[in-house]
C-alpha positions as CSV (number, residue, x, y, z in Angstrom):
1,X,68.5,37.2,-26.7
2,X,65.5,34.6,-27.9
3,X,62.6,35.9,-27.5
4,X,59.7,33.4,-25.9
5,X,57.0,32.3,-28.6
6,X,53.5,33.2,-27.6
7,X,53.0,29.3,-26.4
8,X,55.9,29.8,-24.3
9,X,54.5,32.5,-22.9
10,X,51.0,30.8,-21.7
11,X,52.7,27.9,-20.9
12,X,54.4,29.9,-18.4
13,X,51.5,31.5,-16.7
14,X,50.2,27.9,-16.5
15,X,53.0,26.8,-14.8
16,X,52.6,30.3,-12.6
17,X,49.1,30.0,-11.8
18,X,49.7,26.4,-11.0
19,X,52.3,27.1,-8.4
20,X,49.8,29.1,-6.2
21,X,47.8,27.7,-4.0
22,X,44.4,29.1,-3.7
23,X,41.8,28.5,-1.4
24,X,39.0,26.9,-3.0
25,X,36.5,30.1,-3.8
26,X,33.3,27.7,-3.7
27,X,33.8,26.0,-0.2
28,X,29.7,26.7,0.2
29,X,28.5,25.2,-2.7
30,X,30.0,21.6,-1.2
31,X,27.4,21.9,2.0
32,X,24.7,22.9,-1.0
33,X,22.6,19.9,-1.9
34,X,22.4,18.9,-5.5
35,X,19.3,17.4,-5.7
36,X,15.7,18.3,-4.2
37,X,14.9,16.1,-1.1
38,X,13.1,12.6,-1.7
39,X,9.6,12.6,-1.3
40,X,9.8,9.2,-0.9
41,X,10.7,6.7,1.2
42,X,14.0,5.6,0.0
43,X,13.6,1.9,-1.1
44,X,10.4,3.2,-3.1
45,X,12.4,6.0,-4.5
46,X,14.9,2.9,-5.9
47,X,12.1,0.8,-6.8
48,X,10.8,3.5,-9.1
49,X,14.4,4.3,-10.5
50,X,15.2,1.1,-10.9
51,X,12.1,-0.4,-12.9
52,X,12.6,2.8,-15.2
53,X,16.0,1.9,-16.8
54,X,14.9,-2.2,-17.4
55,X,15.7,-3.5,-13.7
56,X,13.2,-6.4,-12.4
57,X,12.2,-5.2,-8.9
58,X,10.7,-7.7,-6.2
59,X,10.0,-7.0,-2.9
60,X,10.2,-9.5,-0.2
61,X,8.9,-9.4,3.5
62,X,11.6,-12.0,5.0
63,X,14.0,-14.7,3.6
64,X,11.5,-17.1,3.2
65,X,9.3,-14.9,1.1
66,X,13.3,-14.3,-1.0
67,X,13.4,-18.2,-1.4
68,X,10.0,-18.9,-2.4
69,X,10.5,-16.4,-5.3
70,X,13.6,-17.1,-6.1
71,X,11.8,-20.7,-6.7
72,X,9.3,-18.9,-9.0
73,X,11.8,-17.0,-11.1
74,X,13.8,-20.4,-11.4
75,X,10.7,-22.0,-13.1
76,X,9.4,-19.2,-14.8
77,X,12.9,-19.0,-16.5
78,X,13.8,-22.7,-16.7
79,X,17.0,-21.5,-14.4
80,X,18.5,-24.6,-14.0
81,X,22.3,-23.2,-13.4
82,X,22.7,-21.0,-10.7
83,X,25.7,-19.7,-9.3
84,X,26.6,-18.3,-5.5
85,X,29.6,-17.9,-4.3
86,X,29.3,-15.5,-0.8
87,X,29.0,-17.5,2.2
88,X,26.4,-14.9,3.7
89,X,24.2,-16.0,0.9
90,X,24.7,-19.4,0.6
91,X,23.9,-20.0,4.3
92,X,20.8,-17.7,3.8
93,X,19.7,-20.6,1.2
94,X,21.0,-23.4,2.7
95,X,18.2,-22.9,5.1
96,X,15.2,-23.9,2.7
97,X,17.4,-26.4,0.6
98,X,17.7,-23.9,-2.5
99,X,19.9,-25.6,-5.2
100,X,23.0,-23.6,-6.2
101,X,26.6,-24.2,-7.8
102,X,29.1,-23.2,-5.0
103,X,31.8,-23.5,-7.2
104,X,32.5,-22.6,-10.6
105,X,32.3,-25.9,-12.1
106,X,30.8,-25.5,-16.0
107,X,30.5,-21.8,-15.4
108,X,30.2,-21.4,-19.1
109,X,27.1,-23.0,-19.0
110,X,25.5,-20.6,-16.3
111,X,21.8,-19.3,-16.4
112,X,22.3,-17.1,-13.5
113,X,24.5,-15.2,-10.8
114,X,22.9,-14.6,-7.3
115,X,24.6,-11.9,-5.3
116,X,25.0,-9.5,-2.8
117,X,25.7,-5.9,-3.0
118,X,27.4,-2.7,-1.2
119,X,24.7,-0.9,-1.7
120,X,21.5,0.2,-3.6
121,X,21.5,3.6,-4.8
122,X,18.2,5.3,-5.1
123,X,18.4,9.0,-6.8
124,X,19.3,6.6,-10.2
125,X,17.9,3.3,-9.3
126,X,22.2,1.9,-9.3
127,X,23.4,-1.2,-7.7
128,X,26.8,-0.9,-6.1
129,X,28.6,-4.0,-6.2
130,X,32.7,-4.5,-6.0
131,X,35.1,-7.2,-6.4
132,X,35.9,-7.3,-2.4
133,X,33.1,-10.1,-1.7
134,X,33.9,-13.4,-2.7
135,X,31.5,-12.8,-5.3
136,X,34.6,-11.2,-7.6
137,X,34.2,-9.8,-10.9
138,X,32.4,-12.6,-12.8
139,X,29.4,-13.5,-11.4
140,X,27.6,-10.2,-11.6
141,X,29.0,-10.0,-15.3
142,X,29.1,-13.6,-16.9
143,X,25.7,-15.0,-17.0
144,X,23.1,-13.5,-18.4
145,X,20.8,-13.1,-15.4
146,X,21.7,-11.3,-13.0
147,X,19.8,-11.5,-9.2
148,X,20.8,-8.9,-6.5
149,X,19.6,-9.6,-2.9
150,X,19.7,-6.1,-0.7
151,X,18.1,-5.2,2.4
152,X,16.2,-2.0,2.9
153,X,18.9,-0.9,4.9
154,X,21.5,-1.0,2.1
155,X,19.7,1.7,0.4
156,X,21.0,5.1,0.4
157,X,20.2,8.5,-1.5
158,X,23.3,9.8,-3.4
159,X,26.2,7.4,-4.9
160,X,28.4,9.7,-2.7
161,X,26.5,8.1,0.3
162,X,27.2,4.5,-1.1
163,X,30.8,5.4,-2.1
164,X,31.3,6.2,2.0
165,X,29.9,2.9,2.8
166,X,32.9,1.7,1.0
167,X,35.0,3.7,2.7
168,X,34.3,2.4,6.0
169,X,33.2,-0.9,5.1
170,X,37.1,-1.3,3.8
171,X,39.6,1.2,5.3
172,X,42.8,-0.5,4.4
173,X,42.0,-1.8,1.2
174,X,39.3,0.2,-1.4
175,X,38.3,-2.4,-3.5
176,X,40.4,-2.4,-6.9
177,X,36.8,-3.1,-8.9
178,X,34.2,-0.9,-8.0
179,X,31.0,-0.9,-10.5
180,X,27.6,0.9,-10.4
181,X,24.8,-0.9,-12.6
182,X,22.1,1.1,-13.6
183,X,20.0,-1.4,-15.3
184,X,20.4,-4.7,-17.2
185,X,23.7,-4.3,-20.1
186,X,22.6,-2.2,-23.4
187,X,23.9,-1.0,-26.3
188,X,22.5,0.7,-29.3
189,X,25.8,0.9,-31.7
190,X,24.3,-0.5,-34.4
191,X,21.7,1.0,-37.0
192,X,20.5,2.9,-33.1
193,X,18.8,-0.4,-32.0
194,X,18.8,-1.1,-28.7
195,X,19.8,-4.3,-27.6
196,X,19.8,-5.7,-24.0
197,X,22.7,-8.4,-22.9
198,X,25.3,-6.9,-25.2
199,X,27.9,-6.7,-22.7
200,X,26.7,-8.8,-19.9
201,X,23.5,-9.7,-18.0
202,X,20.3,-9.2,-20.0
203,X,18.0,-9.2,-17.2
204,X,19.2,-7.4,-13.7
205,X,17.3,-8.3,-10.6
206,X,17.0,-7.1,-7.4
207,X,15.5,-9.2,-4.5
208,X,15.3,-6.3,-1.5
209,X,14.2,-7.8,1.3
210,X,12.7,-5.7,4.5
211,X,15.0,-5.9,6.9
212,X,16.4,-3.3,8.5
213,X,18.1,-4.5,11.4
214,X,19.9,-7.5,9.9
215,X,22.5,-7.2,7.6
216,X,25.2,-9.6,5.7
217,X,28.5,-8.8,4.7
């Protein structure tokens, strides 16, 4: 009779151990929070996050206030190619006559996405965006601005809060895409030097206007 090789042997205990089911020892330490509670309110919290990994923060009272600086940014930057492609947003802008590409006619050529997001997350100063908006995968990616317009009542604490947003925002279809930017695209591959814009936008902004009633979609 073969004897079993000692990695016959473990694999078999493997295959043992894996054929009981346990319950989960640790079922307390999933009530027990992470993280300390924010001192903070939360769109200060992400404000604070947010400006310390390279993000561009501006606050704006209402969408007039979003528009007018937009309008700065555009000429402090010589933005002359901006792209938006969610109707939520573009009717937003319609509104004050704020010139944008609806289409993605000489995309190539593009200074800047505008966008929405799912959410803003504020323990790590993240934006949650995903492909389910007509927004797709591009236009956060592609140019190398990119300008995020949230409301205050996107934000929430904990990704794990924004990923349930996502949950209930699409319960028959999870978004195939789902990406959480911390901060404008960085690299520091070569020689350790960091380098902004490697592998997309070099400048990430977020527009979050105060508004916690209304909300787009």
């Amino acid at each position: 009779m073969k004897q079993s090789t000692s990695k016959e042997q473990i694999l078999k205990k493997i295959r043992a151990a894996l054929l009981q089911k346990r319950d989960n020892p640790y079922q307390q330490m999933e009530e027990t929070p992470l993280y300390p509670p924010f001192r903070e309110p939360l769109e200060f919290e992400f404000a604070k996050q947010f400006s310390a990994v390279a993000g561009k923060f501006v606050f704006c009272e209402d969408d007039m206030d979003l528009v007018e600086n937009l309008l700065v940014l555009a000429e402090k930057e010589s933005l002359r190619k901006m792209y938006v492609w969610e109707p939520a947003l573009q009717r937003l802008l319609d509104q004050y006559g704020f010139p944008y590409y609806s289409t993605d006619t000489d995309f190539e050529m593009a200074d800047a996405g505008i966008t929405l997001c799912e959410a803003l997350v504020a323990r790590n100063g993240s934006v949650l965006i995903s492909n389910a908006s007509s927004a797709g995968r591009r236009l956060s990616i592609y140019p190398h601005l990119h300008i995020v317009v949230a409301y205050t009542s996107q934000v929430v604490g904990d990704i794990k809060e924004g990923l349930e947003i996502l949950k209930q925002k699409y319960p028959e279809q999870f978004p195939s895409m789902v990406n959480l930017i911390t901060g404008p695209s960085r690299t520091a591959d070569i020689e350790k030097t960091l380098v902004l814009g490697a592998h997309g936008p070099r400048e990430l902004y977020v527009f979050l206007l105060d508004n916690s009633i209304q909300n787009v979609s």
